[in-house]
N, C-alpha and C positions, 0 to 999 in steps of 0.2 A: 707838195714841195719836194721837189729832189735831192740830192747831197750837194751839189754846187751852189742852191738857190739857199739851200740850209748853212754852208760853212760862210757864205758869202753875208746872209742876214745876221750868222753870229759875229763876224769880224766886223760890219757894220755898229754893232751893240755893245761890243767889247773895246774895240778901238784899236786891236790889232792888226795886223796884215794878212790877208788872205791867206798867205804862206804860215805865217805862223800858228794861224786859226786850225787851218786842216791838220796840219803835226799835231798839234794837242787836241783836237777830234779822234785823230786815226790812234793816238798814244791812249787815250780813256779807251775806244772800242775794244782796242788789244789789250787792255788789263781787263774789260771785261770780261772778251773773250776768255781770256786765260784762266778764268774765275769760275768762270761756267767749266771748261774741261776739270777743272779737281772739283767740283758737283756743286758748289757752293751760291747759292744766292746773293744777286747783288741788289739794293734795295736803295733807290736816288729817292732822297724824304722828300718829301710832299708832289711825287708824279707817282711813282708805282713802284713794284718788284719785278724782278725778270727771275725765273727759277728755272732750273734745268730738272723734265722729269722724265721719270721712263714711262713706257707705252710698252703693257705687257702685249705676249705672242696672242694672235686671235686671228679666227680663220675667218675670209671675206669669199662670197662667192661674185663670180663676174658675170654680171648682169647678160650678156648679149651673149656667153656660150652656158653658161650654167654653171661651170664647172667649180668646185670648191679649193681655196687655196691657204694655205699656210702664212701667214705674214709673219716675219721673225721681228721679238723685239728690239725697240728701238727710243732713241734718248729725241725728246722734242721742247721745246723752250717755250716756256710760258710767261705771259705778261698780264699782271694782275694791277689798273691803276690804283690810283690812291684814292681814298675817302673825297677829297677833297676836291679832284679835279672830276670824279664821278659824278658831286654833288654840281659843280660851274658846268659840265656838261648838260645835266638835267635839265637846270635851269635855263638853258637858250632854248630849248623847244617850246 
């Protein structure tokens, strides 16, 4: 499902207008966003958490010349689901 197919099933669900669906889509993204830049964990109860972590420095060599290299650290965003949706996942296999 893409963003159009996503904002369009939620205005479907909600009963709003596609237009006002994506603003308050694109409004929640950008206070996430902005949640994560001051370090802080957002956690939507009963789907998951999203935490912003760092990725200490660690040297990687590249495979096809050999050569060894420095990678500098860096902040990566993680997504931990919830109990709950892990448990409905399980269960359809």
């Amino acid at each position: 499902m893409n963003n159009k197919q996503f904002i369009a099933e939620l205005a479907r669900r909600m009963g709003y207008s596609l237009q006002d669906t994506q603003k308050m889509t694109y409004q929640v993204m950008d206070a996430m966003g902005d949640s994560f830049m001051e370090g802080n964990t957002v956690i939507v109860q009963n789907f998951g958490s999203f935490e912003v972590k760092k990725r200490l420095e660690r040297i990687m060599v590249n495979p096809k010349t050999g050569q060894r290299m420095l990678v500098p650290p860096k902040l990566t965003l993680g997504f931990k689901i919830s109990p709950t949706w892990k448990g409905k996942l399980k269960s359809e296999k």
